[in-house]
Backbone bond lengths (Angstrom), bond angles and torsions (degrees), N, CA, C in turn:
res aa  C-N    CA-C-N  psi(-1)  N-CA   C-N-CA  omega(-1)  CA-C   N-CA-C  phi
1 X - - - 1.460 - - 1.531 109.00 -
2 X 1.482 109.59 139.69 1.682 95.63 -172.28 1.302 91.95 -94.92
3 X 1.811 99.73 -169.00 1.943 120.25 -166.54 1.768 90.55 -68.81
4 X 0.807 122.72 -50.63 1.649 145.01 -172.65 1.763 87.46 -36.40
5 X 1.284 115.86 -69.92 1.686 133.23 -152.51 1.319 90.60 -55.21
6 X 1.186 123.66 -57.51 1.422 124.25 -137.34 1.719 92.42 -100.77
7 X 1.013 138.11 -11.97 1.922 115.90 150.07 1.034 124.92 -26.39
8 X 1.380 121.91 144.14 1.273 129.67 177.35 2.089 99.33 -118.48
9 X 1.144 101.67 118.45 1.589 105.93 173.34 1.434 102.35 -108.68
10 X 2.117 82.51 128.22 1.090 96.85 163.69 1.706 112.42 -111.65
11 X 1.215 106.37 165.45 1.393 111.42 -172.87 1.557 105.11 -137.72
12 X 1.601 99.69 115.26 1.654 119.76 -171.67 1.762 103.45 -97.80
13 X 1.194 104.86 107.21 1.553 100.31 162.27 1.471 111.22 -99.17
14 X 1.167 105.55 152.59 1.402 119.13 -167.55 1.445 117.93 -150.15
15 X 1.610 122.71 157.58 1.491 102.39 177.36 1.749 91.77 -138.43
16 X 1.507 109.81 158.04 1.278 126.78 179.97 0.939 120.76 -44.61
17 X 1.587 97.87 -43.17 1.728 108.61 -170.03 1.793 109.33 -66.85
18 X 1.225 111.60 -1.80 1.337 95.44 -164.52 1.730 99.81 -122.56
19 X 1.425 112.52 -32.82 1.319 131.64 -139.98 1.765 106.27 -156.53
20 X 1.505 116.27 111.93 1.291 96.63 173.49 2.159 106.36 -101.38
21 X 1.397 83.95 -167.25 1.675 84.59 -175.26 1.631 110.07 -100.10
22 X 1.322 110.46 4.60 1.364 105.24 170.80 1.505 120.42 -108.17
23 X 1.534 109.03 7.92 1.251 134.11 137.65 1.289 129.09 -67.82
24 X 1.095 124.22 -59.39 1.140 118.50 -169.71 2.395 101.36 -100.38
25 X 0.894 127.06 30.23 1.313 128.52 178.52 1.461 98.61 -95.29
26 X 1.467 117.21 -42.58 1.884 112.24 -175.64 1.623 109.85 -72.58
27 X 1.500 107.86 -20.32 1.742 109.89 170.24 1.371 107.85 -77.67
28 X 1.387 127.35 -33.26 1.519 129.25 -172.33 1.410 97.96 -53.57
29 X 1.609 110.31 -72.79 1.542 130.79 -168.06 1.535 98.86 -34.49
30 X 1.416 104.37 -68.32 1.859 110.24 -178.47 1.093 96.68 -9.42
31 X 1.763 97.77 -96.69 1.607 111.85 178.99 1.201 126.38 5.91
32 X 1.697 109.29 -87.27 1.274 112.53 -163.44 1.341 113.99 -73.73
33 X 1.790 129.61 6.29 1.036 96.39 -136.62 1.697 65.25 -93.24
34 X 1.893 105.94 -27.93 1.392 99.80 -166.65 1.140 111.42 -62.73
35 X 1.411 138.87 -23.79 1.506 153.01 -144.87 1.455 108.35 -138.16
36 X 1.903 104.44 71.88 1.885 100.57 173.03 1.599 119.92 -53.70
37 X 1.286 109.23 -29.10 1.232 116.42 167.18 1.465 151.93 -49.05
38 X 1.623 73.48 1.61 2.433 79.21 -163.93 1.908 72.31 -137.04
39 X 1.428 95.31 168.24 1.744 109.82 171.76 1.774 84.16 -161.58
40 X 1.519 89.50 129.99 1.361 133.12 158.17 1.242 123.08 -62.61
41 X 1.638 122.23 119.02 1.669 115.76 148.63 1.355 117.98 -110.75
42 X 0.916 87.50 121.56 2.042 79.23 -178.55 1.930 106.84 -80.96
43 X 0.951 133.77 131.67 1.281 144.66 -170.99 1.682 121.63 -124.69
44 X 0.720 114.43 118.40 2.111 120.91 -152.82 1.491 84.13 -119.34
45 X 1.767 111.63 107.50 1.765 103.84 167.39 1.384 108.35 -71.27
46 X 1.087 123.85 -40.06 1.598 121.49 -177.96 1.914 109.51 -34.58
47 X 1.135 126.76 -26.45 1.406 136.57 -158.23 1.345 104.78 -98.09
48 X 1.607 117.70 75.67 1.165 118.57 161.74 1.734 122.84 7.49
49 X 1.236 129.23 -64.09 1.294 152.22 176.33 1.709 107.12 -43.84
50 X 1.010 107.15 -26.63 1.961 108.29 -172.40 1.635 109.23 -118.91
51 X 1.834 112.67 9.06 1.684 119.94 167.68 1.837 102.30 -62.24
52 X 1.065 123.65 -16.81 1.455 94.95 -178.31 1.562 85.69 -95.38
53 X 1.188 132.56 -57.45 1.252 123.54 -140.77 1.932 98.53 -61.73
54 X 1.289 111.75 -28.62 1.489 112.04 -168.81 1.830 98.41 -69.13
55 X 1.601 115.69 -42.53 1.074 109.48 -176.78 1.692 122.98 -61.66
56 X 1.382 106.15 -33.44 1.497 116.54 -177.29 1.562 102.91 -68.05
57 X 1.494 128.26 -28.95 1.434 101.93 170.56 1.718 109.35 -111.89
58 X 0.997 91.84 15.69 2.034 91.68 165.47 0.841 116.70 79.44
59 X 2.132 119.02 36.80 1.748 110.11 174.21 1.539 110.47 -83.83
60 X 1.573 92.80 125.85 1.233 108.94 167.32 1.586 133.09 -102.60
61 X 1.939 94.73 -12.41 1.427 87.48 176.81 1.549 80.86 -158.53
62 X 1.511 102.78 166.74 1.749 115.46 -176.23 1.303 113.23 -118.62
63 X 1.244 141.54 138.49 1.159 129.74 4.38 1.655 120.98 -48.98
64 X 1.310 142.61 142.82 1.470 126.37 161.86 1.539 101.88 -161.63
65 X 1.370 106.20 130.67 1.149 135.77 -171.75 1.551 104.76 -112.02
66 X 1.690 100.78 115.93 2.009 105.68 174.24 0.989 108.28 -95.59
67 X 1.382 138.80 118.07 1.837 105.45 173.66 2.120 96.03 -96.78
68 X 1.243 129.24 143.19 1.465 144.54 139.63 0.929 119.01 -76.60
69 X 1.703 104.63 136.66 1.425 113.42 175.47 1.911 108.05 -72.37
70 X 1.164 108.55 -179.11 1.705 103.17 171.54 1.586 106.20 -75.38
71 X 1.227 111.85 0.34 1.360 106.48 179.90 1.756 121.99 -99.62
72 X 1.833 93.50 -4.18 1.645 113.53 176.01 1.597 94.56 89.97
73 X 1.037 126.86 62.58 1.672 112.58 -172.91 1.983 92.11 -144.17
74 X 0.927 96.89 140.79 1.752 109.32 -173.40 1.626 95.86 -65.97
75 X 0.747 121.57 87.08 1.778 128.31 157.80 1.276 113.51 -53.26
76 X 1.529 127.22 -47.99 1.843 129.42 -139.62 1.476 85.73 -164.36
77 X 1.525 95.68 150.89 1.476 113.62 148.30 2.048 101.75 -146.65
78 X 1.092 84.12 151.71 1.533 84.35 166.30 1.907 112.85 166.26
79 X 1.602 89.42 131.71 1.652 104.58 -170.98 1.645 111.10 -58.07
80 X 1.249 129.59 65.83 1.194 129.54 151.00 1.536 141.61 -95.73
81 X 1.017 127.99 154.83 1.653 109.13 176.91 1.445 97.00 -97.09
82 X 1.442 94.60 148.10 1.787 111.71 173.58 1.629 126.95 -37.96
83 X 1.525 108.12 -35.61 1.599 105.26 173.20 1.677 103.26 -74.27
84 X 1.404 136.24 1.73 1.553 119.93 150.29 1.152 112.61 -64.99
85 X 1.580 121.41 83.12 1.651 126.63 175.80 1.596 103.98 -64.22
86 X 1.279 127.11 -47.55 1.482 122.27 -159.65 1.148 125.84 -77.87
87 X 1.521 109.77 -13.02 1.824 119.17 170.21 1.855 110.58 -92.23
88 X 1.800 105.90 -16.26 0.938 107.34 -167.09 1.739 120.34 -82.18
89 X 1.596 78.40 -27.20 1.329 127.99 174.07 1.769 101.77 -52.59
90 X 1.509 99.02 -80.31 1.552 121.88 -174.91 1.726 119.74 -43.52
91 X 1.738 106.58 -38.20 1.179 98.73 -171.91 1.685 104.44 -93.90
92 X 1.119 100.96 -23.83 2.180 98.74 165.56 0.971 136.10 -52.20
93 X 1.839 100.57 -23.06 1.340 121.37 -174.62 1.573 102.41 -83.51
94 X 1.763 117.40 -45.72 1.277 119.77 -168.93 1.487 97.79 -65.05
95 X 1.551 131.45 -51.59 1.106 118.88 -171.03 1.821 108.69 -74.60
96 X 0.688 120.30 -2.04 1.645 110.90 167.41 1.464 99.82 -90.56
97 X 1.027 114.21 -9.87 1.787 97.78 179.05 1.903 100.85 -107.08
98 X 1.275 87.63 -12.13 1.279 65.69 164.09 2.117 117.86 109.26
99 X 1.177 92.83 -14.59 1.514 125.72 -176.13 1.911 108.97 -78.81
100 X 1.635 111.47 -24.20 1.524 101.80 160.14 1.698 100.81 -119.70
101 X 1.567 93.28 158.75 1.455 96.41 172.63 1.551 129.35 -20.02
């Protein structure tokens, strides 16, 4: 399996009103820089441009955190904001081992 396969994407929706992206971009970097394993999308509902993608996984409210398996499969959901490193941490780990979908 290559480095590529085995990422876990997570997908951060977020809205302006609460949270901008030049806030939360120096927490992204952290992340990945500590964790080659996971890749970040940052996702802004306010932005016309991301109404389908928010509808296809059912955000209804923001903070919301998706995690994907490397196989693109909904593993996790859960209302946290991105500076919760240690759950974000915890559930990347379970799905790289293999323990969520």
């Amino acid at each position: 399996m290559s480095e590529e396969e085995k990422k876990v994407e997570i997908m951060y929706f977020y809205s302006d009103l609460y949270e901008s992206k030049r806030n939360l971009l120096p927490i992204m970097r952290r992340l990945q820089r500590k964790r080659k394993d996971i890749q970040i999308h940052l996702i802004n509902i306010e932005d016309p441009e991301n109404n389908e993608l928010a509808e296809i996984y059912g955000v209804n409210s923001v903070p919301l955190v998706i995690f994907l398996t490397p196989k693109g499969e909904v593993a996790a959901r859960k209302s946290i904001p991105l500076s919760d490193e240690n759950t974000i941490n915890d559930i990347a780990n379970q799905i790289i081992k293999g323990d969520l979908p």
